[in-house]
TORNULUM-944602 format. One record per residue (C-alpha): x, y, z. Coordinates in steps of 0.5 Angstrom, whole numbers, padded with zeros to 4 digits. Each point is the difference from the previous one (the first is absolute). Example, Ala and Ser with C-alpha at 12.3 -4.5 7.8 and 13.67 -1.06 7.14 Angstrom:
<recs>
     u     v     w
  0025 -0009  0016
  0002  0007 -0002
</recs>
This chain:
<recs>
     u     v     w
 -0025 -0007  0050
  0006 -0005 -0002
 -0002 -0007 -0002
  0000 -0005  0006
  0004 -0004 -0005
  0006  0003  0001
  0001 -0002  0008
 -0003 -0007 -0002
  0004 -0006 -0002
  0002  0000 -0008
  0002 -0006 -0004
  0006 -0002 -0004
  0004  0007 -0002
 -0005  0006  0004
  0002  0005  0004
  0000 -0005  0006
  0004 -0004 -0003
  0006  0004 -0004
  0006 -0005  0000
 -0004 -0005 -0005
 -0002  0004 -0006
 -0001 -0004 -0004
  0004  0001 -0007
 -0006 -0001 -0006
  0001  0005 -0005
 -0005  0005  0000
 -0002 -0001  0008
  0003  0006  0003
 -0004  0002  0005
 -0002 -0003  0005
 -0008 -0003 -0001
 -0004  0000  0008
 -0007 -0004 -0002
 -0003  0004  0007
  0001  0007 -0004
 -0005 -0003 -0005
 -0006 -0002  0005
  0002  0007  0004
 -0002  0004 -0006
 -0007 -0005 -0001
 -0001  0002  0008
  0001  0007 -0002
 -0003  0001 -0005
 -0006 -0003  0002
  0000  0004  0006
  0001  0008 -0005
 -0005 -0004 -0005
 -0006  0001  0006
  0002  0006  0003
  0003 -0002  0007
  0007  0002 -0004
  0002  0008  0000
  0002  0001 -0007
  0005  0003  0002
  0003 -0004  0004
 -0001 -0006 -0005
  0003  0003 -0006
  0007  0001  0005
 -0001 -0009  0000
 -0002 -0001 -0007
  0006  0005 -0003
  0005 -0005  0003
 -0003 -0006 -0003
  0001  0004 -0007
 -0006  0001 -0002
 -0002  0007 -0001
 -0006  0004 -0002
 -0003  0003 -0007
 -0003  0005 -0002
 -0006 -0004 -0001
 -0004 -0002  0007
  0000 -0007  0001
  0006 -0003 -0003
  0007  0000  0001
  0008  0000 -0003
  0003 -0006  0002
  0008  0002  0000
  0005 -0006  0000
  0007  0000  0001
  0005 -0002 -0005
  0007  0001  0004
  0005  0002 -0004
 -0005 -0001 -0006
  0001 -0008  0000
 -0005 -0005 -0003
 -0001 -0007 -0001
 -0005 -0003 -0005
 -0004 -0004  0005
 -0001  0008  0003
 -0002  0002 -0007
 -0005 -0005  0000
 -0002  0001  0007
 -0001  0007 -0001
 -0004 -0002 -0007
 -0005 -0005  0004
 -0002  0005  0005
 -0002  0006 -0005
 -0004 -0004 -0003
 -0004 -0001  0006
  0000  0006  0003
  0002  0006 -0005
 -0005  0002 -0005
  0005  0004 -0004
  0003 -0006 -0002
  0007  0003  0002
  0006  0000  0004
  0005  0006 -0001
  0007  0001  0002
  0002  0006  0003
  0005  0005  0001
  0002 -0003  0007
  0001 -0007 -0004
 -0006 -0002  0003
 -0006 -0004 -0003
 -0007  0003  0002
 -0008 -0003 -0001
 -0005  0005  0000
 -0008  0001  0001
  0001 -0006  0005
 -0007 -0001  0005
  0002  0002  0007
 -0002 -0009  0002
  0004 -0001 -0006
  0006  0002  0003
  0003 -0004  0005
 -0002 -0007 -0005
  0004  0005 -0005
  0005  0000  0004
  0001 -0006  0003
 -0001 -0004 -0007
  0007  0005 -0001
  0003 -0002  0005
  0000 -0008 -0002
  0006  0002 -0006
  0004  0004  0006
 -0003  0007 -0003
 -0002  0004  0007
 -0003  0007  0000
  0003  0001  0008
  0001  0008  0000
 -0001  0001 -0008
 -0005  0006  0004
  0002  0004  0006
  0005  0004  0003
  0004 -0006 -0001
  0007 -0003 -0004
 -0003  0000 -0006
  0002 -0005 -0006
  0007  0001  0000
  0002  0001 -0007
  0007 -0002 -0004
  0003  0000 -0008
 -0003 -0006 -0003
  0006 -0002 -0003
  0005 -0001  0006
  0003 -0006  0000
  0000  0000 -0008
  0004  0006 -0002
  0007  0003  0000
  0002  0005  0004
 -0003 -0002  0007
  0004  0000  0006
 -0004 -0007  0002
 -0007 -0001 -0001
 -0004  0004  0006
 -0006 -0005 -0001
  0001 -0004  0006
  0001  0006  0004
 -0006  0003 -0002
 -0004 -0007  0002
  0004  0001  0007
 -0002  0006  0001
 -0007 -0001 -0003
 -0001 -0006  0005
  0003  0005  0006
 -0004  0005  0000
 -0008 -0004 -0002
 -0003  0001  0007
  0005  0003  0004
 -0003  0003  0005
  0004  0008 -0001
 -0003  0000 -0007
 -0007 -0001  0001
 -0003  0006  0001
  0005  0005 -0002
 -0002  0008 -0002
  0000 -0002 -0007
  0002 -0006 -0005
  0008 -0002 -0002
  0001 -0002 -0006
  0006 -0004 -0002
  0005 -0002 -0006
  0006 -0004  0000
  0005  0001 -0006
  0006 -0002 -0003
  0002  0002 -0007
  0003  0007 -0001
 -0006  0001 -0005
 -0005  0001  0006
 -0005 -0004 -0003
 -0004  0000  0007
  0000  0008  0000
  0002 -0001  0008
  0002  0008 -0001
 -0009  0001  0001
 -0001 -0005  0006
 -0001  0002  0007
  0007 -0005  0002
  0004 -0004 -0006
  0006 -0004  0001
  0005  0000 -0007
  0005 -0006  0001
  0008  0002  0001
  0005 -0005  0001
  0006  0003  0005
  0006 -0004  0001
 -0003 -0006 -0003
 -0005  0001  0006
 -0009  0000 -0004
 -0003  0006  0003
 -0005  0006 -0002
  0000  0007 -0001
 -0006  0003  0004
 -0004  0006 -0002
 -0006  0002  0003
 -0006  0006  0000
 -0002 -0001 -0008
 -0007  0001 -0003
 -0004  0002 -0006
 -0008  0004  0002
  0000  0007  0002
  0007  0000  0003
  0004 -0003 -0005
  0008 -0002  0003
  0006 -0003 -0002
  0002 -0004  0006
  0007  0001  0002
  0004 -0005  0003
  0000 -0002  0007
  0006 -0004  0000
  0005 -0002 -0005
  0001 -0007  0002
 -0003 -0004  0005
  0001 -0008  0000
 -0005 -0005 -0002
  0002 -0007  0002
  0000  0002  0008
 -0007  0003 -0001
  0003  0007  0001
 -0005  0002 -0005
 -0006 -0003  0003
  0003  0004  0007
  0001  0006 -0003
 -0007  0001 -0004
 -0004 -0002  0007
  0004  0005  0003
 -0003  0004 -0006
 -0007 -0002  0002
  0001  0000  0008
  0001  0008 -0001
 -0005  0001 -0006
 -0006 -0003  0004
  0002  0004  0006
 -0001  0007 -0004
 -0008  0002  0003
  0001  0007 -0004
 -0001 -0004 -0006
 -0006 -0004  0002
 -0004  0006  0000
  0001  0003 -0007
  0000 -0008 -0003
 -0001  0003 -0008
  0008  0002  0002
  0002 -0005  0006
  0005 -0004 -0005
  0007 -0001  0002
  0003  0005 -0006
 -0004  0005  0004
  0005 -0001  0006
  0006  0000 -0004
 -0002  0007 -0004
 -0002  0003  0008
  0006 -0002  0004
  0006 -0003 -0006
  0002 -0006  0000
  0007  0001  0003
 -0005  0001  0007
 -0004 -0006 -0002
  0007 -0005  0000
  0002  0004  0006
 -0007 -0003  0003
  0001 -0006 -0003
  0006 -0001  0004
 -0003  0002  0006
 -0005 -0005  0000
  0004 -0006 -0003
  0003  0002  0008
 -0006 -0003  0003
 -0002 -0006  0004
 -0004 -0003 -0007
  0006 -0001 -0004
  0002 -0006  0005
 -0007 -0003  0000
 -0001  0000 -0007
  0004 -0006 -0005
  0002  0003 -0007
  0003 -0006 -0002
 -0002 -0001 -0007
  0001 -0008 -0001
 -0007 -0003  0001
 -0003  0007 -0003
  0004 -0001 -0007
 -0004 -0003 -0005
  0006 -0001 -0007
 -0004 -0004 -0005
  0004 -0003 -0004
 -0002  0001 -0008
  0005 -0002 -0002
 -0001 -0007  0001
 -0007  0000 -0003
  0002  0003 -0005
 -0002 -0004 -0007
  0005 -0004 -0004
  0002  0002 -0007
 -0007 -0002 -0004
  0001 -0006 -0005
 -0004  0003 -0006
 -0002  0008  0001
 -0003  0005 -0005
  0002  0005 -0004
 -0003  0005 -0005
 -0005  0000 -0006
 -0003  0005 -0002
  0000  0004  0006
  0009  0002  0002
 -0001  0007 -0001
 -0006  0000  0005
  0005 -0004  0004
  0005  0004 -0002
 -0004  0006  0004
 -0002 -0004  0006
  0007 -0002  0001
  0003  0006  0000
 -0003  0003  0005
 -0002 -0006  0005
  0005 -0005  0000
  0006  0001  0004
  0007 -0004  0001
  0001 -0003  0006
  0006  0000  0004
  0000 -0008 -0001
  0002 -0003 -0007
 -0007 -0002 -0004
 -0005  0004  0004
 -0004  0005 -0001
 -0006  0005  0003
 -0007  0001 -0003
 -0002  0007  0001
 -0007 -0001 -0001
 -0005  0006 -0001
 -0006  0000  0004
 -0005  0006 -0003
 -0003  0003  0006
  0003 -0005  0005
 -0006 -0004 -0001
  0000 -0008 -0001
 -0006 -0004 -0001
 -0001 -0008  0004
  0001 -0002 -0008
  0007  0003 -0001
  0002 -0002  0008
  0000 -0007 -0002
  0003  0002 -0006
  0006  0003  0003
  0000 -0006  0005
  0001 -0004 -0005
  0005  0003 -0004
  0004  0001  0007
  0000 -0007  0000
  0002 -0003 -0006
  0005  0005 -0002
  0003  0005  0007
  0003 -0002  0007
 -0007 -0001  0003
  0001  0008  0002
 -0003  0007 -0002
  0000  0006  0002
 -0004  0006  0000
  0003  0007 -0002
 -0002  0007  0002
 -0003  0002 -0005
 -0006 -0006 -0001
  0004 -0004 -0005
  0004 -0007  0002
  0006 -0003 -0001
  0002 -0007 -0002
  0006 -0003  0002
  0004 -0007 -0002
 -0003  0000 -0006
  0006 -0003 -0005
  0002  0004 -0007
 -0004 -0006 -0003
 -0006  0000  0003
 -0001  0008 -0001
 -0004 -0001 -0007
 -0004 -0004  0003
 -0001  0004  0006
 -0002  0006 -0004
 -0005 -0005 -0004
 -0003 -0002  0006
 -0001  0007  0002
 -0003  0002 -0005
 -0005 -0005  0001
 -0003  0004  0005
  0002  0006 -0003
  0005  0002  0004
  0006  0000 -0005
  0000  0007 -0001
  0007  0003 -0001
  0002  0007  0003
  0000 -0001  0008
  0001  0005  0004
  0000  0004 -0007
 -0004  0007 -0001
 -0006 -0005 -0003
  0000 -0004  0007
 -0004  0005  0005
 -0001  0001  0006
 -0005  0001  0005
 -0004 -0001  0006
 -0008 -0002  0001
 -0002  0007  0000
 -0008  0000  0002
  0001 -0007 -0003
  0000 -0002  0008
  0003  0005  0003
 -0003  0004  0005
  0006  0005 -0001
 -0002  0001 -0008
 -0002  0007 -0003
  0001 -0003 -0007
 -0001 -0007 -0003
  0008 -0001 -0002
 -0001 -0007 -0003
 -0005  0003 -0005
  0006  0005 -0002
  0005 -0005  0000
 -0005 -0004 -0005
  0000  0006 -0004
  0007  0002  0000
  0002 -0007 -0002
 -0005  0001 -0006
  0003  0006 -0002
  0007 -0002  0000
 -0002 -0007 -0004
 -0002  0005 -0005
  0006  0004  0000
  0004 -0006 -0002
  0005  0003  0004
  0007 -0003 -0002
  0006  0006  0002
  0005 -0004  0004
  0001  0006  0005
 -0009  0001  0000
 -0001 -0008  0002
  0004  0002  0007
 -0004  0005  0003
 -0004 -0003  0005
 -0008  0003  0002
 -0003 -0001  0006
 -0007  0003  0003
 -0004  0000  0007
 -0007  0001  0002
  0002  0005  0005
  0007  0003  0003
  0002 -0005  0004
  0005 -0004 -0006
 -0002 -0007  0000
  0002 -0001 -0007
  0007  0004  0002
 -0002  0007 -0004
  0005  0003  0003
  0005 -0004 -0004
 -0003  0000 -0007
  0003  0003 -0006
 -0007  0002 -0001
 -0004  0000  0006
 -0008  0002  0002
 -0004  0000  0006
 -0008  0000  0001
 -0003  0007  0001
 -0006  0004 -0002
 -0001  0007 -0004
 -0007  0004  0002
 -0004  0002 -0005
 -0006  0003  0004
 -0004 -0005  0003
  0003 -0006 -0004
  0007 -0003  0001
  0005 -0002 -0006
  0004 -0006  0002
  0007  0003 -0001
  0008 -0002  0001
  0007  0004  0003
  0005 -0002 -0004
  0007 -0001  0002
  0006  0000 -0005
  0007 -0003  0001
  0000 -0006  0005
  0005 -0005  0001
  0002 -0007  0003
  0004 -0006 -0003
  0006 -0001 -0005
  0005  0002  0001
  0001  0003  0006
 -0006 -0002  0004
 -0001  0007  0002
 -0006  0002  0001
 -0003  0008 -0001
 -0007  0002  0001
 -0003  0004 -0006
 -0002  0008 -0001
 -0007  0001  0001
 -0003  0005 -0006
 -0005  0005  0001
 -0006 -0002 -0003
 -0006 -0005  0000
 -0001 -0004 -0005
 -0008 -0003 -0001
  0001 -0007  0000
 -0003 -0001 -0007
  0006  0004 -0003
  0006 -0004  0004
  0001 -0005 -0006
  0002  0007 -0005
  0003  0003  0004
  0005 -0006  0001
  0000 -0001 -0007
  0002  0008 -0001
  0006  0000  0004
  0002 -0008 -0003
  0000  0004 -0006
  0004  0006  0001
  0005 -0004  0004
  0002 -0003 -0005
  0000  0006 -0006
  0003  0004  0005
  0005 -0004  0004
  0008  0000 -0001
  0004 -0006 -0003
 -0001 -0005  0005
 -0004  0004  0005
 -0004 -0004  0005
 -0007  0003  0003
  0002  0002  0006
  0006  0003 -0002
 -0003  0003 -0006
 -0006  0003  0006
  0006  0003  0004
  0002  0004 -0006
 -0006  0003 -0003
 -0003  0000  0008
 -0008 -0001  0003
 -0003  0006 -0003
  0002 -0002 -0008
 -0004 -0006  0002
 -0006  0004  0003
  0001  0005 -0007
 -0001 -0007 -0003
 -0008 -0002  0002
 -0002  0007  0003
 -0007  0000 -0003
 -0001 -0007  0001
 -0001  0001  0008
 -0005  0005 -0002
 -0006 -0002  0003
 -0007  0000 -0005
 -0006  0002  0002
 -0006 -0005  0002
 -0004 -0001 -0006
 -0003 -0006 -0005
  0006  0000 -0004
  0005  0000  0005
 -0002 -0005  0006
  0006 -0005 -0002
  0004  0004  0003
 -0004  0000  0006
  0000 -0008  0001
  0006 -0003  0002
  0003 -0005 -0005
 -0003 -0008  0001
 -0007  0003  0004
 -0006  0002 -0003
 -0002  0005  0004
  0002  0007  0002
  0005  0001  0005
  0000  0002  0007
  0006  0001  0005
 -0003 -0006  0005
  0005 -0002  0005
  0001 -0003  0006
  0004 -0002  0006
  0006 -0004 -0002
  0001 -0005  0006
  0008  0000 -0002
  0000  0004  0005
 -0005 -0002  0006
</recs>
C-alpha cells in the first residue's frame, strides 16, 4: 500500500517537482501534504477493522511511526539528515510533545534521529504533520527503507576533512526518499557520510558508507558496503576505493547497490538476516562489485539522472555565523567548573575564532523546556545550526570563543552544562522495555544506575574518563554495544519458574580518534543479573587502574590480561540467588517495580 500522493501533484520542493528545493535551512526532504490526509484515511480504515493489520503496519512504517510495546500507541521516528537541527525545528518538536507525548520527552538516538513516544495512533498524522511545518519529515524513518542518513557533526568545522561530506549526504538524502527501488527492499539501509580521519560517523557499522578522498583534486568517496551490529556483527569492507562525487557517480553506484540487493528473494524468506552484510558474508564483496558492474550495464543507468546540481543543499553557516559580542562573560566563582567542561566539550574549529559545544545529553532525553532552551542559545550566540551526534548528545557549531562562557552558562540553566561528553559518565543506551517491543531488559533504567554509581565513584583518572559504556535491551545493538569499551546487552537467567533480568558483557570495543577504526568487543561468558551491573563495572574500573602499565589504555590493557581475567573478576556476581523475600531485587528489573518476565514481542524492523 503506497501513498496515492506520491503519484499525485506536489508543491514547491516534492518529489514532482525536484528542480525547485528550496534551500531553507533544516528543510531537507521534500514534505507531500497528501501523505498526511493518506494516512488520516488509512488509519481510519485499520481503526474500524476494513484494514488487515498486517497490511497496515507496511503503510504506517513508511510514514515513520512505529509500533510499541504498549498497545495503542506509537513511536513516531523522525528524521534528522546528517544530524542537522535549526531552532525553529527544536521548537516545533517541543510544541508537538507537548500535545501529543505524555512522557513529556524527545529522545535523540544512535541513528541521530529524534524520536516522541507513547503517541495515540489518531495522533499521529496531526504529529506529523505539525512536524513537518519546520521542514522535519518522518518519510521512511520506519521500513525496509534508506533510513535517516548519518554524518560527523563536526564536517565542515574541523581540520583534516578532505571537504565537508554535508551537502553530499543531503543529495543522497533527497535521491533516494521515495525512490521507487528502495521502497520495499528485503530489509532496512542504513547510511553514513564522513570525512574526518577520526571516523566520527562510525561508517565501518553501516550497511553502505561513503568516506571522502580527494584525487588528483577531483571530490570523491571511498565506498564500503555490508557493515552491521545485532547478531552478526561485521566490519564492512570496501567496495570501491574511489568513486566520484560532483557527477553523481556516488548516487549511481549505490542504486545500482540497492537495485541488486532488492532482487535477493532468498533473503526475504529469513528477514531477521535479510540485510546487506549477510550477502557480502555469503558471496564476497569482490562478487558483489563484479555484479555491481554487471548491473551499472543496464538500460536503467541512461534513464535515470545522477546530477547532483538541484539535489545539493550547502548551507552556508559561515554567513550566519555571529559577529564578535560587544560585552561577554567571564568567570566568578565558577572557572574550574568551566575549566572541566571546556576541556571536554569545547573544540577549536578550523576557522579563527570559533568554537564547537559538545553537549552531553543524559539519555538522549530532551524536555519541551530545554528545546526552547537550546533554540534560543543557537539563535543568540551559533550560526543558526546544529547537529546531533551518534551518541544522543548535540553539537553547537559557530559559537565565538567569547561567547563560550556564556553558552556553558546558558546550558546550564537547563541543566545540560555537564562536562564529560562521550566520556565514561556519558552512557549510552537504547529504550529497552521503556518502548520497545524488542526489549528483554529496561536499559535505560540500568543507565540511570550506572550514571549513579560512577558520580559516586568520582571518577577522575584521565585513561578511565575515556572508556566509553554502552547497553541494549536485546541483542540487536541499537546503542552500538558491540563497540564499547564495555558493552551489555538485555538477557535473562532462569532460576525455577522466576526470571532474573540479566546481561552479556563485552570487553574491548573501539570506534573514533585516532584511527577511525573501528572493532567489535569479545563477548564474556557468563550473565550478569541486571541489578549487579553497576559493581561489576566498578570492579573492572578499579582494577584497571591498579593493574595497568604506565600509560596502558582499557582496550590494550584487556588484550594484555585477555577476556577470562575479566570474567575471574566478577565470577560470583553472575551467580544467580534463589527466589525468596530477601532476595526479590534482583528479580526486578532496574527502574520497574514488579517482577520480571521476558515479554517480547514482534519487532516491525523487520515486516
Amino acid at each position: 500500500m503506497e501513498p496515492t500522493s506520491i503519484k499525485s501533484g506536489g508543491r514547491r520542493g516534492s518529489l514532482d517537482n525536484p528542480e525547485v528545493y528550496e534551500n531553507v535551512p533544516g528543510h531537507i526532504i521534500p514534505i507531500l501534504e497528501r501523505e498526511f490526509d493518506d494516512f488520516d484515511n488509512e488509519a481510519e480504515k485499520f481503526l474500524a477493522g476494513d484494514t488487515p493489520e498486517t497490511e497496515f503496519i507496511g503503510f504506517r512504517l513508511k510514514q515513520g511511526v512505529y509500533g510499541q510495546r504498549q498497545p495503542d500507541v506509537q513511536m513516531i521516528r523522525a528524521k534528522v539528515p546528517m544530524g542537522g537541527m535549526t531552532p525553529e525545528q527544536f521548537e516545533c518538536y517541543a510544541d508537538v510533545i507537548e500535545k501529543y507525548a505524555p512522557l513529556n520527552k524527545g529522545h535523540v538516538t544512535t541513528r541521530q534521529n529524534i524520536q516522541i513516544h507513547h503517541i495515540p495512533l489518531r495522533d499521529a498524522a496531526k504529529a506529523i504533520r505539525e512536524l513537518s511545518e519546520a521542514g522535519i519529515s518522518s518519510r521512511e524513518g520506519c521500513g525496509n527503507t534508506v533510513r535517516n542518513v548519518t554524518g560527523d557533526p563536526w564536517a565542515g568545522v574541523i581540520d583534516g576533512e578532505p571537504f565537508d561530506c554535508t551537502p553530499y549526504g543531503i543529495a543522497y538524502v533527497r535521491y533516494f526518499v521515495r525512490h521507487p527501488t528502495t521502497q520495499l527492499m528485503p530489509r532496512k539501509v542504513k547510511t553514513a557520510f564522513n570525512g574526518d580521519p577520526a571516523d566520527r560517523a562510525i561508517t565501518g557499522i553501516h550497511d553502505i558508507a561513503f568516506l571522502a578522498r580527494v584525487r588528483d583534486g577531483e571530490r570523491g568517496f571511498e565506498v564500503r558496503v555490508g557493515g552491521g551490529t545485532a547478531i552478526m556483527p561485521r566490519i564492512a569492507p570496501t567496495l570501491y576505493e574511489f568513486v566520484t562525487a560532483d557527477d553523481g557517480e556516488y548516487l549511481k553506484i549505490a542504486e545500482a547497490v540497492f537495485r541488486i540487493f532488492d532482487r535477493q528473494e532468498w533473503l526475504r524468506k529469513n528477514r531477521a538476516r535479510a540485510r546487506l552484510k549477510v550477502f557480502v558474508d555469503k558471496f564476497g564483496i569482490d562478487e558483489l562489485r563484479r555484479q555491481v558492474e554487471e548491473e551499472l550495464e543496464g538500460d536503467w543507468v541512461d534513464e535515470r539522472d545522477f546530477s547532483i546540481d538541484h539535489l545539493l543543499f550547502d548551507d552556508d553557516e559561515e554567513a550566519g555565523a555571529p559577529r564578535v559580542p560587544a560585552a561577554y562573560g567571564t568567570p566568578n566563582g565558577d572557572l574550574s567548573e568551566f575549566e572541566r567542561f571546556a576541556a571536554s566539550s569545547v573544540e577549536p574549529q578550523k576557522q579563527d575564532g570559533f568554537s564547537t559545544v559538545h553537549i552531553h545529553i543524559p539519555r538522549g532525553d530532551l524536555t519541551p523546556e530545554q528545546m526552547r532552551g537550546l533554540a534560543a542559545i543557537m539563535r543568540r550566540f551559533t550560526g543558526g545550526y546544529a547537529r546531533t551526534t551518534v551518541h544522543q548528545n548535540l553539537v553547537l557549531r559557530w559559537v565565538r570563543d567569547e561567547s563560550v562562557y556564556d553558552v556553558w552558562r546558558a546550558l546550564a540553566e537547563l541543566d545540560l552544562g555537564q562536562p564529560g561528553a562521550d566520556e565514561i559518565d556519558d552512557v549510552v543506551s537504547c529504550p529497552g522495555t521503556d518502548s520497545c517491543k524488542l526489549g528483554i531488559t529496561s536499559s535505560m533504567g540500568l543507565n540511570l544506575a550506572l550514571r549513579e554509581r560512577l558520580a559516586e565513584m568520582q571518577v577522575t583518572d584521565p585513561l578511565t574518563r575515556k572508556i566509553h559504556l554502552k547497553m541494549s535491551g536485546c541483542p540487536n545493538g541499537c546503542s552500538q554495544h558491540h563497540i564499547a569499551n564495555i558493552g551489555f546487552y538485555g538477557a535473562s537467567i532462569k532460576v525455577g519458574d522466576n526470571t532474573i533480568p540479566a546481561y552479556i558483557p563485552h570487553i574491548g570495543g573501539q570506534y573514533g580518534a585516532p584511527t577511525g577504526e573501528v572493532a567489535y568487543g569479545a563477548r564474556l561468558k557468563l550473565r550478569l543479573p541486571a541489578k549487579r551491573v553497576p559493581e561489576a563495572v566498578e570492579r573492572w574500573l578499579r582494577w584497571y587502574e591498579a593493574e595497568r602499565e604506565e600509560g596502558e589504555e582499557f582496550n590494550d590493557f584487556a588484550r594484555r590480561v585477555g577476556t577470562s581475567a575479566f570474567e575471574d573478576q566478577v565470577r560470583e556476581l553472575s551467580l544467580p540467588v534463589e527466589f525468596s523475600i530477601e532476595t526479590m531485587d534482583s528479580f526486578i528489573d532496574w527502574s520497574r517495580n514488579v517482577p520480571f518476565q521476558v515479554i517480547r514481542g514482534e519487532g516491525e524492523c523487520a515486516v
